[in-house]
DSSP file (Angstrom, degrees, kcal/mol; ACC not computed):
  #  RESIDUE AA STRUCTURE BP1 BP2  ACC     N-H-->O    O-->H-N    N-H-->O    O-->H-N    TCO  KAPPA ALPHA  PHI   PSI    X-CA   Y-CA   Z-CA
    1    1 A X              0   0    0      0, 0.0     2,-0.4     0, 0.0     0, 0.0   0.000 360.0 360.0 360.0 123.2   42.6   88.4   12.9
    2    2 A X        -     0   0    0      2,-0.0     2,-0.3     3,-0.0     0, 0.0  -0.584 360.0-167.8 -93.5 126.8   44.6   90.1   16.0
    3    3 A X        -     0   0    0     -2,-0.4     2,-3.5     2,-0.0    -1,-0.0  -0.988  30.5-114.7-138.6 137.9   42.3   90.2   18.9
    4    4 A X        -     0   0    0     -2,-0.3    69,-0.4     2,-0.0    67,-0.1  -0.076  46.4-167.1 -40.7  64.2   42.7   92.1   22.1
    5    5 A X        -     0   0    0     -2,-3.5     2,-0.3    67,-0.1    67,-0.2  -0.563  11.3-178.8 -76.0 148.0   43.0   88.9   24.7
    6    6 A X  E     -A   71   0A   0     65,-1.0    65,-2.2     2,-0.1     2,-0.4  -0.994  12.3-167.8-143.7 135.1   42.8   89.1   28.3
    7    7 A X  E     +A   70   0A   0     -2,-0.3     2,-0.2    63,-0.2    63,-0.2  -0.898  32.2 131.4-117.9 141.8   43.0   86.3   31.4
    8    8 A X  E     -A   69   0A   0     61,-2.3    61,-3.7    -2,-0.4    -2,-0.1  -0.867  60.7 -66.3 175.5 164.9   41.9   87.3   34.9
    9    9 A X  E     -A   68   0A   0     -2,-0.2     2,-0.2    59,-0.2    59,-0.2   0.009  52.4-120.9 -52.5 164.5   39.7   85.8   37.7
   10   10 A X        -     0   0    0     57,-1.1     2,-0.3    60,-0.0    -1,-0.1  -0.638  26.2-165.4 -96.2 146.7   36.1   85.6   37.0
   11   11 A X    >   -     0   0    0     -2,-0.2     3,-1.9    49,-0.0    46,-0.1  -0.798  41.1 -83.0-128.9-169.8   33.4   87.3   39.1
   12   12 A X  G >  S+     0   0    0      1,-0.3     3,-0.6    -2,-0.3     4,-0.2   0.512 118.8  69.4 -77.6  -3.7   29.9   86.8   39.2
   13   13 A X  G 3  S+     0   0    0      1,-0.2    -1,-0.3     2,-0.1     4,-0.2   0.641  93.9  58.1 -80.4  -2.4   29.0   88.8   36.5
   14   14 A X  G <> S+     0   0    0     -3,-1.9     4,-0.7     1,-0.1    -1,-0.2  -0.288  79.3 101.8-117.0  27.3   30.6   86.3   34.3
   15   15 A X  H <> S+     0   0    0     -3,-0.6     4,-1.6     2,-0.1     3,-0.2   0.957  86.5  37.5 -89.3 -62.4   28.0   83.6   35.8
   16   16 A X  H  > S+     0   0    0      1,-0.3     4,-1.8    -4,-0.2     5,-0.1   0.813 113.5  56.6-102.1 -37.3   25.6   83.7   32.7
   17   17 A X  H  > S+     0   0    0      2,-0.2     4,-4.0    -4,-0.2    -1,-0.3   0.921 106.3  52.7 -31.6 -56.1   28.4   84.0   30.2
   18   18 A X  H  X S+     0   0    0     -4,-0.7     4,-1.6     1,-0.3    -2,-0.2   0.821 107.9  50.4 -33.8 -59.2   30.0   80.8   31.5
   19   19 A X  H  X S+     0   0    0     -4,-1.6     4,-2.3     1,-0.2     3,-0.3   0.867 105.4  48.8 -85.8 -21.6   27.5   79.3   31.2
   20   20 A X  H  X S+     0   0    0     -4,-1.8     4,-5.4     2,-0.2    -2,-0.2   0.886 115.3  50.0 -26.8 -73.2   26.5   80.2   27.6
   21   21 A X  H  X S+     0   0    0     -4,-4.0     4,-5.3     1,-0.2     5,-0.2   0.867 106.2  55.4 -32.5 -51.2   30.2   79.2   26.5
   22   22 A X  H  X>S+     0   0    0     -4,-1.6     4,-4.3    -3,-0.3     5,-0.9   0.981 114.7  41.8 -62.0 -57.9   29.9   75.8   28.4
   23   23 A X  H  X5S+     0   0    0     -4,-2.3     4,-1.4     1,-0.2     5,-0.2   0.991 113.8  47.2 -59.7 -54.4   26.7   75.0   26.3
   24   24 A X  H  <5S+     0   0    0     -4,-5.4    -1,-0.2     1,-0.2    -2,-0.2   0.874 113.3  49.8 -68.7 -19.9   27.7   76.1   23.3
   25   25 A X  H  X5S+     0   0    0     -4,-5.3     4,-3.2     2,-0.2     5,-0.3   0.678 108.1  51.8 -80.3 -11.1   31.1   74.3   23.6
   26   26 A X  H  X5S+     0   0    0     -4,-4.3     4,-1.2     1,-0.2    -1,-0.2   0.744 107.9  53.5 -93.6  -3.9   29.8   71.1   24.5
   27   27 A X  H  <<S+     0   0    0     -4,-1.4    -1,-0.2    -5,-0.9    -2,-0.2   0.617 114.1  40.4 -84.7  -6.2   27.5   71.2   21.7
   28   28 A X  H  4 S+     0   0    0     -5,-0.2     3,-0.3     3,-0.1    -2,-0.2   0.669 120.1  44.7-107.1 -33.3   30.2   71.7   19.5
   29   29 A X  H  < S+     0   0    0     -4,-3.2     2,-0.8     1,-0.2     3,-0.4   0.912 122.3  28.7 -92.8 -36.9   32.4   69.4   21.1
   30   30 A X  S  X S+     0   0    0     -4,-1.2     4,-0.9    -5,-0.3    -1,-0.2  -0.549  75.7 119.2-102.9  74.7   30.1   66.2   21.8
   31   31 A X  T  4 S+     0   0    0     -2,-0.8    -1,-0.2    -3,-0.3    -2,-0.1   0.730  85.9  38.6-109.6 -35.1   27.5   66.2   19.1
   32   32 A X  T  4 S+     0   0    0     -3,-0.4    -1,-0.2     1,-0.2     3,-0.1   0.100 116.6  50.6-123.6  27.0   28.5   63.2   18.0
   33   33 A X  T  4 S+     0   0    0      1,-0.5     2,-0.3   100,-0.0    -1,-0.2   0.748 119.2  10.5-118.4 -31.4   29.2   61.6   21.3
   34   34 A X  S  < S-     0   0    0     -4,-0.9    -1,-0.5     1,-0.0     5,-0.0  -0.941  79.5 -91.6-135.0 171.1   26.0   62.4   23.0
   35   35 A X     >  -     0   0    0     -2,-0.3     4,-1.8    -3,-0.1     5,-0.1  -0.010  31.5-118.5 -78.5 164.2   22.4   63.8   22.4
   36   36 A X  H  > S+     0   0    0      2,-0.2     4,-1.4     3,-0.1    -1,-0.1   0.610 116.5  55.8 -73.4   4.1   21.3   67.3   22.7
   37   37 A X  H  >>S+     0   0    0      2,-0.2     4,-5.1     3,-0.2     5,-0.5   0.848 116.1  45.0-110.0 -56.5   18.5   66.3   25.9
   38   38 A X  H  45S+     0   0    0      2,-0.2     4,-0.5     3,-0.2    -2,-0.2   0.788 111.3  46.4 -37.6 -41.0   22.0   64.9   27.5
   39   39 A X  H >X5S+     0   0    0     -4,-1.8     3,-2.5     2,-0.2     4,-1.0   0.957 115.0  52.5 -78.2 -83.5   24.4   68.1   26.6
   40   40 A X  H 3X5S+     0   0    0     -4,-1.4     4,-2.4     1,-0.3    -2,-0.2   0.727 117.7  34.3 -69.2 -30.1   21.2   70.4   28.1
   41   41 A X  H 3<5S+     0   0    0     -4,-5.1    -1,-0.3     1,-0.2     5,-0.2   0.739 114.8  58.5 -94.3  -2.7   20.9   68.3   31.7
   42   42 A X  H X><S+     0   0    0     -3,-2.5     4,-3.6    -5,-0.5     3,-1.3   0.987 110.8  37.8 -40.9 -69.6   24.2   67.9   31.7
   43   43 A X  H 3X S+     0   0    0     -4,-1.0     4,-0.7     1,-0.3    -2,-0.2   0.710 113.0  55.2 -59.7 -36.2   24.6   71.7   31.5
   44   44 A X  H 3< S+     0   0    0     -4,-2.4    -1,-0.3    -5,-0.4    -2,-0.1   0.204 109.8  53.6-105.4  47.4   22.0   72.5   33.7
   45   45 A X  H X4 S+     0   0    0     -3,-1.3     3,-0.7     3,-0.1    -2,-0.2   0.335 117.0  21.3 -86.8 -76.4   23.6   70.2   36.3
   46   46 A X  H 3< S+     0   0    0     -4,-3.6    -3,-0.1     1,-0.2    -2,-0.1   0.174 125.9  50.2-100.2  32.9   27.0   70.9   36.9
   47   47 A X  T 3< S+     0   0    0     -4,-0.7    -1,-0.2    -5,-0.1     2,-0.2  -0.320  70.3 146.6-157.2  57.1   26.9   74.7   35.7
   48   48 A X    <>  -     0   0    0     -3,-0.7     4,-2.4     1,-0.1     5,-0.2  -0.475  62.9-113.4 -87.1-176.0   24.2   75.8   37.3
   49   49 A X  H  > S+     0   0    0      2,-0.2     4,-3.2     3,-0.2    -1,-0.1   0.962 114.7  51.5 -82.6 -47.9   24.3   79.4   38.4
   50   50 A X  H >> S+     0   0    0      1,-0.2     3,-1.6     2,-0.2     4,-0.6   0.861 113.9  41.6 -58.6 -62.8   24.4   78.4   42.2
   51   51 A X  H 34 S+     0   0    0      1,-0.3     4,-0.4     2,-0.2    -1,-0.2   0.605 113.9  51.0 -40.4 -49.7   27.3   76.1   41.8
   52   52 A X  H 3X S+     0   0    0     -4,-2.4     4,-2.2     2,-0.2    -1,-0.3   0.778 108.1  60.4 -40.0 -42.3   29.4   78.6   39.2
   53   53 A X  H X< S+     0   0    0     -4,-3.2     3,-0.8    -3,-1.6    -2,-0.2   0.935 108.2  36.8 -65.0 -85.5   28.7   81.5   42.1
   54   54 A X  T 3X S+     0   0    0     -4,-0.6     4,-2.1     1,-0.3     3,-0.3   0.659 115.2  60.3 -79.4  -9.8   30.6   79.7   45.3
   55   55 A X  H 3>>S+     0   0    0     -5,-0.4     4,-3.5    -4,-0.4     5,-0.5   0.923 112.8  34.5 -78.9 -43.1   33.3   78.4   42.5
   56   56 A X  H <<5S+     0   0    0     -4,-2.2    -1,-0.3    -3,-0.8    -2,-0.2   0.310 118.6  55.1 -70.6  15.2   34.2   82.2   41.6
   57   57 A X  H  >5S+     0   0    0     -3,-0.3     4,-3.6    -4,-0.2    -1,-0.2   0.524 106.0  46.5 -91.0 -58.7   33.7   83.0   45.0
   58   58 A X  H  <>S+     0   0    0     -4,-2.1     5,-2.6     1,-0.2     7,-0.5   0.955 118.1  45.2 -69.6 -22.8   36.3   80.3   46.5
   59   59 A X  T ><5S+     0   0    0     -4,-3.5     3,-1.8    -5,-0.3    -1,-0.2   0.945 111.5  48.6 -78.0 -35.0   39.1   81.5   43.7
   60   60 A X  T 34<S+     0   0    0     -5,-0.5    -2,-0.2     1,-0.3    -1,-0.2   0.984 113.8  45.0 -57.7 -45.3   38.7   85.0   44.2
   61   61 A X  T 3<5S-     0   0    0     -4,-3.6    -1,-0.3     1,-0.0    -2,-0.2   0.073 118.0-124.0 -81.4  15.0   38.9   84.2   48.1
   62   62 A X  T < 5 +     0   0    0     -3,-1.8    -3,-0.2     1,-0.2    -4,-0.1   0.682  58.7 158.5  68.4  52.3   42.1   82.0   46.6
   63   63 A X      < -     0   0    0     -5,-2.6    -1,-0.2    -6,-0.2    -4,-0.2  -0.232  69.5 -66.8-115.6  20.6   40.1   79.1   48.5
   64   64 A X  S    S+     0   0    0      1,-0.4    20,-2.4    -6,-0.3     2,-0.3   0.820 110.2  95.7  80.7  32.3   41.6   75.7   46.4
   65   65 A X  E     - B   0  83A   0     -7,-0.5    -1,-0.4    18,-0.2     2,-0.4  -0.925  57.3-159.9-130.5 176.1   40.1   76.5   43.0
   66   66 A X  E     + B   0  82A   0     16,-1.0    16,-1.1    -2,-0.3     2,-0.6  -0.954  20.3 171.0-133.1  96.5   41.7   78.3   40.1
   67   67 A X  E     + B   0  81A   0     -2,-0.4   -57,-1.1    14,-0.2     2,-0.4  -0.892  10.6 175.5-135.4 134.8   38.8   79.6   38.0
   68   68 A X  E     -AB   9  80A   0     12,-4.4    12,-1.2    -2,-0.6     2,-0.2  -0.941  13.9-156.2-144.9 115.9   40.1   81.9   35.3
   69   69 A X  E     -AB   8  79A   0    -61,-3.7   -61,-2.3    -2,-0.4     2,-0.6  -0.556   6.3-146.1-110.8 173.7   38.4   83.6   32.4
   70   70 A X  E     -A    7   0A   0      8,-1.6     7,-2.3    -2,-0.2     8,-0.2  -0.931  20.4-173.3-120.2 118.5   39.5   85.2   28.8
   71   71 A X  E     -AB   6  76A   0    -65,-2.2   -65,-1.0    -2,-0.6     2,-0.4  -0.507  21.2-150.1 -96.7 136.3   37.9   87.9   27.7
   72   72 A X  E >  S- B   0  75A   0      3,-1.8     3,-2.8     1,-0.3   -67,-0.1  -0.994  93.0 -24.0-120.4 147.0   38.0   90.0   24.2
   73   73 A X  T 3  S-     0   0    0     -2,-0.4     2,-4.5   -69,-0.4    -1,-0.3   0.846 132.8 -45.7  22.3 100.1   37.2   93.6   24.9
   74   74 A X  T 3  S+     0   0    0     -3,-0.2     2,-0.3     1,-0.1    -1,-0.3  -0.132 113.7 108.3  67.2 -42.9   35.3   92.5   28.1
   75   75 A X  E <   -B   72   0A   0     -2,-4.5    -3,-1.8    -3,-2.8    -1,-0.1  -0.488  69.8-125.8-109.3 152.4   33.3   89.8   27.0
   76   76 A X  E     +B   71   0A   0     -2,-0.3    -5,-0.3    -5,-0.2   -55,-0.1  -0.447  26.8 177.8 -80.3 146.2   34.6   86.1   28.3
   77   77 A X  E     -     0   0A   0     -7,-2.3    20,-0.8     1,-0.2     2,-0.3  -0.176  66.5  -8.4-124.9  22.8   35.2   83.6   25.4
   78   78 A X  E     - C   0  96A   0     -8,-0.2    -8,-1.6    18,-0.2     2,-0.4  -0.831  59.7-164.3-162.9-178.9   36.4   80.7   27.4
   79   79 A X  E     -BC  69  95A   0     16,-3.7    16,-2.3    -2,-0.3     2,-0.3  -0.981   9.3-143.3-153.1-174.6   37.3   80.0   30.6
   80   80 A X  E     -B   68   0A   0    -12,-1.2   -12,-4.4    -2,-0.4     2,-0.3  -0.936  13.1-158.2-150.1 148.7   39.6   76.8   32.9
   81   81 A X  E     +B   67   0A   0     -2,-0.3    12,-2.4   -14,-0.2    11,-2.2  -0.957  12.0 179.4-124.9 112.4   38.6   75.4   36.6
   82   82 A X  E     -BD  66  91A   0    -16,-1.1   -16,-1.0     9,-0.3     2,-0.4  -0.968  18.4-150.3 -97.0 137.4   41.1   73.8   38.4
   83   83 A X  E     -BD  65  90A   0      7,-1.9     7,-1.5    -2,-0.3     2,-0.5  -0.801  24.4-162.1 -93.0 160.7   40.7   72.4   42.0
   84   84 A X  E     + D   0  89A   0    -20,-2.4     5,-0.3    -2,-0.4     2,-0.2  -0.933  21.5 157.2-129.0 121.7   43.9   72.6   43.9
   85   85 A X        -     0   0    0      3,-3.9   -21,-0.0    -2,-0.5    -2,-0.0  -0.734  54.7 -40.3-127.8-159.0   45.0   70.9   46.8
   86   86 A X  S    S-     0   0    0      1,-0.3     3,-0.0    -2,-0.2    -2,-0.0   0.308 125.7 -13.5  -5.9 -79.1   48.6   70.1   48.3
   87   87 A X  S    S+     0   0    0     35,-0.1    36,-2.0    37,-0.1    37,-1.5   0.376 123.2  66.8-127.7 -21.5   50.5   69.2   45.9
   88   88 A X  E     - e   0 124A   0     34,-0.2    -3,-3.9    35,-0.2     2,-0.3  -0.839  50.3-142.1-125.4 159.8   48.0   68.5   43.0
   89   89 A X  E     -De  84 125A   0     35,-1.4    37,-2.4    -2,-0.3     2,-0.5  -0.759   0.6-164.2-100.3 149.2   45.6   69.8   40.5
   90   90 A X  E     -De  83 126A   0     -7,-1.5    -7,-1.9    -2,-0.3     2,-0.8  -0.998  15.8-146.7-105.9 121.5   42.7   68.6   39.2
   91   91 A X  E     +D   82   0A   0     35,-2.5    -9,-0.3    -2,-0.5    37,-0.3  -0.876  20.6 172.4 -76.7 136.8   41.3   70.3   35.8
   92   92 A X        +     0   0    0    -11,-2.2   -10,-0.2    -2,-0.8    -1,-0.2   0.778  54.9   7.3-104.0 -41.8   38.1   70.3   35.9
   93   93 A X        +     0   0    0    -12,-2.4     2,-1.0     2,-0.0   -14,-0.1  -0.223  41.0 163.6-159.2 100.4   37.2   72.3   33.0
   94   94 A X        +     0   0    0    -14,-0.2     2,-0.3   -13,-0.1   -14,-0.2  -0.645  26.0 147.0 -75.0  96.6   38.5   74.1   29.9
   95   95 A X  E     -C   79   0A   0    -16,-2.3   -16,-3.7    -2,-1.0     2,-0.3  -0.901  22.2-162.1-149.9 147.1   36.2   75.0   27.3
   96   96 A X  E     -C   78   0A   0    -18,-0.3   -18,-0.2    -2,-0.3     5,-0.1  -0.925  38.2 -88.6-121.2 143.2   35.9   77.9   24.8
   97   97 A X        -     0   0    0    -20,-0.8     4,-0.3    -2,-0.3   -20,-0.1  -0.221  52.4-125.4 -58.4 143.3   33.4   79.6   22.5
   98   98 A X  S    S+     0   0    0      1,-0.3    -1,-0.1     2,-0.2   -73,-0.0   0.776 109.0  59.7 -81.2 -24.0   33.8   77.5   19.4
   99   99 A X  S    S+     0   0    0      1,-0.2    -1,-0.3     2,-0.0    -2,-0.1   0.712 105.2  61.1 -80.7 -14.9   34.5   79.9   16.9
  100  100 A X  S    S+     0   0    0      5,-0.0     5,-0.4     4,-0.0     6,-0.3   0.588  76.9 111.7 -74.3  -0.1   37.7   80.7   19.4
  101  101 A X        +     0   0    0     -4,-0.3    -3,-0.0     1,-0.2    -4,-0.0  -0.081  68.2  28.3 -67.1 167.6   39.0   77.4   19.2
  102  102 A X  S    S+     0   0    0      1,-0.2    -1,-0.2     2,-0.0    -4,-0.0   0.849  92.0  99.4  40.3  68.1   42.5   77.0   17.3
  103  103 A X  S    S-     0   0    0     -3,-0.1    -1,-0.2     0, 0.0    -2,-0.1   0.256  95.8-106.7-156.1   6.1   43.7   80.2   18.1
  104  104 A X  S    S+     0   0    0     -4,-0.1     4,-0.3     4,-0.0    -3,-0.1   0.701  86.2 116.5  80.2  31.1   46.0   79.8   21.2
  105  105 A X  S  > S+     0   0    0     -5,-0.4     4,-3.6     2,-0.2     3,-0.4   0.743  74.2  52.8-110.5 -30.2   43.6   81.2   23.7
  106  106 A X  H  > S+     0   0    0     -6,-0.3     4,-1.2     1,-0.2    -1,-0.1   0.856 111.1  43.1 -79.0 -15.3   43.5   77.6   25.6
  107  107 A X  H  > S+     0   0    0      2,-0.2     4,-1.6     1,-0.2    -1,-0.2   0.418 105.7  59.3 -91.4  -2.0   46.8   77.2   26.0
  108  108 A X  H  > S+     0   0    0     -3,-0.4     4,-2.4    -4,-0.3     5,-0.2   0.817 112.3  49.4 -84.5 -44.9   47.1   81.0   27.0
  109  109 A X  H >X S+     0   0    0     -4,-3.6     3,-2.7     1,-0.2     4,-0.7   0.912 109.8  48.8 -33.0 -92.7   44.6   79.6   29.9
  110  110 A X  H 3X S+     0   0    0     -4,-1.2     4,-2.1     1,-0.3     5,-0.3   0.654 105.9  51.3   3.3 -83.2   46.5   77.1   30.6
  111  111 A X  H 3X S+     0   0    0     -4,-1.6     4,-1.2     2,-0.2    -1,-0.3   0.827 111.3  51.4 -50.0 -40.9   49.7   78.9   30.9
  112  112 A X  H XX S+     0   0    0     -3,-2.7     3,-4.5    -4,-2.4     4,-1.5   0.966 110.3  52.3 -66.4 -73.3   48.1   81.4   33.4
  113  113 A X  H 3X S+     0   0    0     -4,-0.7     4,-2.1     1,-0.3     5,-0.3   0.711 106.8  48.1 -27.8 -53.6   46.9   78.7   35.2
  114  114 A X  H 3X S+     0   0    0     -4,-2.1     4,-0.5    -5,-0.3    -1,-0.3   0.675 102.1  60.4 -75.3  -7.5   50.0   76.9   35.6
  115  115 A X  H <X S+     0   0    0     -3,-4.5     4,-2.6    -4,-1.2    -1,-0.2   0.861 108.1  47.4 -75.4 -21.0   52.0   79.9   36.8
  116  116 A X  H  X S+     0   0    0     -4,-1.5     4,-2.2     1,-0.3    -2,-0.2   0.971 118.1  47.8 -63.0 -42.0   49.2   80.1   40.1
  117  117 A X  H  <>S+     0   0    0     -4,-2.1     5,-2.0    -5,-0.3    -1,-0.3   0.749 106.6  48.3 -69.9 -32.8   49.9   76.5   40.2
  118  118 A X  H ><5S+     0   0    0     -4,-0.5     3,-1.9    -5,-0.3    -1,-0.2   0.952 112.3  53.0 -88.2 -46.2   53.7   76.8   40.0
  119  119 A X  H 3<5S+     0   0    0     -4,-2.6    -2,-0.2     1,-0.3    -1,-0.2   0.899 111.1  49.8 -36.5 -55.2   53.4   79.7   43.0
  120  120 A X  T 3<5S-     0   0    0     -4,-2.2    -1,-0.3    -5,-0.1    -2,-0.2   0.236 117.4-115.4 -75.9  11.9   51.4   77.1   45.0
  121  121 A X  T < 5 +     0   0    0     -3,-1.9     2,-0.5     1,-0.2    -3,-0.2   0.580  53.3 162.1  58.0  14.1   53.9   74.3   44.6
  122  122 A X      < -     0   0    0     -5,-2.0   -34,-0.2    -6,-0.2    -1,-0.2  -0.438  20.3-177.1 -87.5 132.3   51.9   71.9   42.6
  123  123 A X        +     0   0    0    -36,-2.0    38,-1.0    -2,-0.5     2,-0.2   0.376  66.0  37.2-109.0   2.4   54.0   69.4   40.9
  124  124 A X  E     -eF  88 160A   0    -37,-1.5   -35,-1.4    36,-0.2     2,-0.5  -0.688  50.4-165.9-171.2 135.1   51.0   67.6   39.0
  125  125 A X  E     -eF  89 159A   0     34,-1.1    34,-2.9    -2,-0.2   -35,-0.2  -0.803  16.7-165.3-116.5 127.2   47.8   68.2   37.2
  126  126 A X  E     -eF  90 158A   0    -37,-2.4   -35,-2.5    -2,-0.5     2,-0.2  -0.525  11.2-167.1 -94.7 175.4   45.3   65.2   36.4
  127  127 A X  E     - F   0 157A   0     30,-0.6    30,-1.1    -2,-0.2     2,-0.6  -0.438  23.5-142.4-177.8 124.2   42.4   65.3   34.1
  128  128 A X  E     + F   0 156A   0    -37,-0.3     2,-0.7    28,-0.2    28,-0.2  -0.626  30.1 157.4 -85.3  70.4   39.8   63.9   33.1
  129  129 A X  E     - F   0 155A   0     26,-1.8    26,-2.2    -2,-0.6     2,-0.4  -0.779  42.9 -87.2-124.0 150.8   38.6   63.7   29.1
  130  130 A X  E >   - F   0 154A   0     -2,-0.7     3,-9.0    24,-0.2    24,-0.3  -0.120  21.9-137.6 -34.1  99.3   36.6   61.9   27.0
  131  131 A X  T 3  S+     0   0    0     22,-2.2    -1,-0.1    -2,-0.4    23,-0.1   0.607 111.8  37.7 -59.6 -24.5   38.0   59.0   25.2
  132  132 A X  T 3  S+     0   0    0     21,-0.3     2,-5.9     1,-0.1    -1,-0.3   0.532  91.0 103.4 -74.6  -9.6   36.1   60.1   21.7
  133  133 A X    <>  +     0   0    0     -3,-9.0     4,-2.1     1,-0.2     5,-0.3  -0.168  48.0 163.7 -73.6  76.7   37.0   64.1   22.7
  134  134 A X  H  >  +     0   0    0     -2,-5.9     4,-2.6     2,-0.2    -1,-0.2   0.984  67.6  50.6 -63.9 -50.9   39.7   64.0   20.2
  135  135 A X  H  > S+     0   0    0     -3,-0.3     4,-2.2     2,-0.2    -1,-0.2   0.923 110.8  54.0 -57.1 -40.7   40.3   67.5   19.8
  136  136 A X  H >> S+     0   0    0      2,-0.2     3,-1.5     1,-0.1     4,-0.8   0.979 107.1  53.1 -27.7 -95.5   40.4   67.5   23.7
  137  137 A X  H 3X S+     0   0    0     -4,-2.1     4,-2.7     1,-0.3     5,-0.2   0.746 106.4  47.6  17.9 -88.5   42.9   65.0   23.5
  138  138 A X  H 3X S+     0   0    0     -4,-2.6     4,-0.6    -5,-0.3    -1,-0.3   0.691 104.1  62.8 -48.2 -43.2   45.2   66.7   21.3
  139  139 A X  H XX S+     0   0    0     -4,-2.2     3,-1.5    -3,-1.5     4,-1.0   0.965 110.0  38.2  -8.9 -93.8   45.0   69.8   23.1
  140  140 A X  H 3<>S+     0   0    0     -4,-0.8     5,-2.0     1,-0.3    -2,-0.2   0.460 109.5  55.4 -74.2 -27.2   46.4   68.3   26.0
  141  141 A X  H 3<5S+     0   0    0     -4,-2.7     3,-0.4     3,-0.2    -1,-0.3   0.535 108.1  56.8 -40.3 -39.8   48.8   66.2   24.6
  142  142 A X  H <<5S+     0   0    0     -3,-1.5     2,-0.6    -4,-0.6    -2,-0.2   0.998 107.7  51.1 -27.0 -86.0   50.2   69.5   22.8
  143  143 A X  T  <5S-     0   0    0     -4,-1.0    -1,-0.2     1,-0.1    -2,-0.2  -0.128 129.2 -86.4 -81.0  31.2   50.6   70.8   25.7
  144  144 A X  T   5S+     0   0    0     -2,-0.6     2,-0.4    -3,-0.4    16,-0.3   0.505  78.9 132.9  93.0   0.5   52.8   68.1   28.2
  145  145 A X      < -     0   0    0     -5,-2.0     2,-0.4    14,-0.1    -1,-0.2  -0.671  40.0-161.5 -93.5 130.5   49.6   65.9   29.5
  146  146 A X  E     -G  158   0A   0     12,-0.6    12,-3.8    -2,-0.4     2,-0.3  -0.783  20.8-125.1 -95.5 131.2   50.3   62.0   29.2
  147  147 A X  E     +G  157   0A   0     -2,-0.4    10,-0.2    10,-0.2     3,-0.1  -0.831  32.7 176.1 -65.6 135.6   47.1   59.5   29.3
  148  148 A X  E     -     0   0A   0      8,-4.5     2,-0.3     1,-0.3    -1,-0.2   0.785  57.3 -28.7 -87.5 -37.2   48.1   57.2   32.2
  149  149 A X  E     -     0   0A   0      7,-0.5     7,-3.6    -3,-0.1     2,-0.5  -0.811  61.0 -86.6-161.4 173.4   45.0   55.4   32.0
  150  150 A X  E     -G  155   0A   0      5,-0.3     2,-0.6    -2,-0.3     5,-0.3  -0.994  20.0-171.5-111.0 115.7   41.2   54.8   31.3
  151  151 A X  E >   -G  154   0A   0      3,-2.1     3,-3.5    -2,-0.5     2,-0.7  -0.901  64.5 -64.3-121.6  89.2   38.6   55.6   33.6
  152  152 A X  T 3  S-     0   0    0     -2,-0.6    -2,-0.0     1,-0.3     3,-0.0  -0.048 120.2 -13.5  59.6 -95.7   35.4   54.2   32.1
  153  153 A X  T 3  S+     0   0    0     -2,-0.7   -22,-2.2     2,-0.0   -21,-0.3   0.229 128.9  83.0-128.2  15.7   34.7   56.1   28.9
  154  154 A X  E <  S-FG 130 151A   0     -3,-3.5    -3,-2.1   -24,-0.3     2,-0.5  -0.832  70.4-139.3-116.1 155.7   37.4   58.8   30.0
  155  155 A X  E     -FG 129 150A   0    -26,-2.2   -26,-1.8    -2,-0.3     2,-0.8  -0.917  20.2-139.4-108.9 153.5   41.1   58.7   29.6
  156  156 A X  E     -F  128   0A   0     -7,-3.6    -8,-4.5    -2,-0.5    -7,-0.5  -0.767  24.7-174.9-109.8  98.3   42.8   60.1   32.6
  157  157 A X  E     -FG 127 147A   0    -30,-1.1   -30,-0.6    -2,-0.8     2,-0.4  -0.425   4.6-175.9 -88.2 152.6   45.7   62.3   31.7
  158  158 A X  E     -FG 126 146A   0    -12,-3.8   -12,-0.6    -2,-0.2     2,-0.5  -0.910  15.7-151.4-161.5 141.7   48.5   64.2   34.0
  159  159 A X  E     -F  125   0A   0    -34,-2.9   -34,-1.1    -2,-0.4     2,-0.5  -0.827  13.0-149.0-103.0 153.2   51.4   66.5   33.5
  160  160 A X  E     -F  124   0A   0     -2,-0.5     2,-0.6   -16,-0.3   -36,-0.2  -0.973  13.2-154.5-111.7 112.8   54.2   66.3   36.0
  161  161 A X        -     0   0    0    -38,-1.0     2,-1.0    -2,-0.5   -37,-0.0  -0.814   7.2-164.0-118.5 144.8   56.0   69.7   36.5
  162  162 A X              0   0    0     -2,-0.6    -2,-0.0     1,-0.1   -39,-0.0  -0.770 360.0 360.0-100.7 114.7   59.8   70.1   37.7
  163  163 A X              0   0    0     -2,-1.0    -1,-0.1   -42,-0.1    -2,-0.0   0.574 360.0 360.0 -80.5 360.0   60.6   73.6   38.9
């Protein structure tokens, strides 16, 4: 199925979407790592509305995040958050509507993302995933990200880029 895709910054009208996406993909992606009472205060923790508002605020004001959604015909089906500073990135999060998965739409994030990043001089992106989030994993490994190491119950991956 050919679908229309489109990447560009998120505004605040894309607040309640977000978070919709965020829920339904971490229910799709950690059902069998954690419970559903966990996935929902999770979600209404770190993606609350206030907290999503000043992150689309500081990338539109190009303020050391990168938060960047994809849309078909208007409405967003995934987004990525990077924080950025000096020289490095943090992802913070890449997540898609689930029936979008395996279709090239994260690594079309991705790619937008690393050209902002390549603009800004940043010569490495860390991240942070789950050491059972296999599909995670795989993803990122696809795409140039190394584990260096294990962080608790996360492996901590990073790509190095040479301009």
């Amino acid at each position: 199925m050919k679908m229309p895709k489109t990447i560009k910054k998120l505004t605040a009208e894309d607040v309640e979407s977000i978070i919709e996406i965020a829920r339904d993909s971490w229910k799709w992606t950690y059902k069998d790592i954690y419970n559903k009472e966990f996935i929902e205060n999770w979600i209404s923790e770190k993606y609350s509305r206030e907290k999503l508002l000043n992150d689309i605020i500081r990338s539109q004001k190009d303020d050391g995040i990168i938060f960047l959604g994809s849309f078909v015909k208007s409405i967003p089906i995934g987004f990525i958050e990077l924080k950025i500073g000096d020289y490095r990135a943090e992802l913070l999060r890449l997540y898609l509507k689930p029936e979008y998965t395996h279709r090239g739409i994260g690594e079309l994030l991705l790619l937008e993302a690393e050209k902002i990043m390549k603009k800004k001089g940043i010569v490495e992106c860390i991240l942070y995933v789950h050491k059972k989030n296999s599909i995670g994993i795989s993803f990122y490994k696809k795409n140039g990200f190394e584990v260096k190491h294990i962080d608790g119950d996360d492996l901590v991956m990073e790509k190095e880029y040479k301009y």
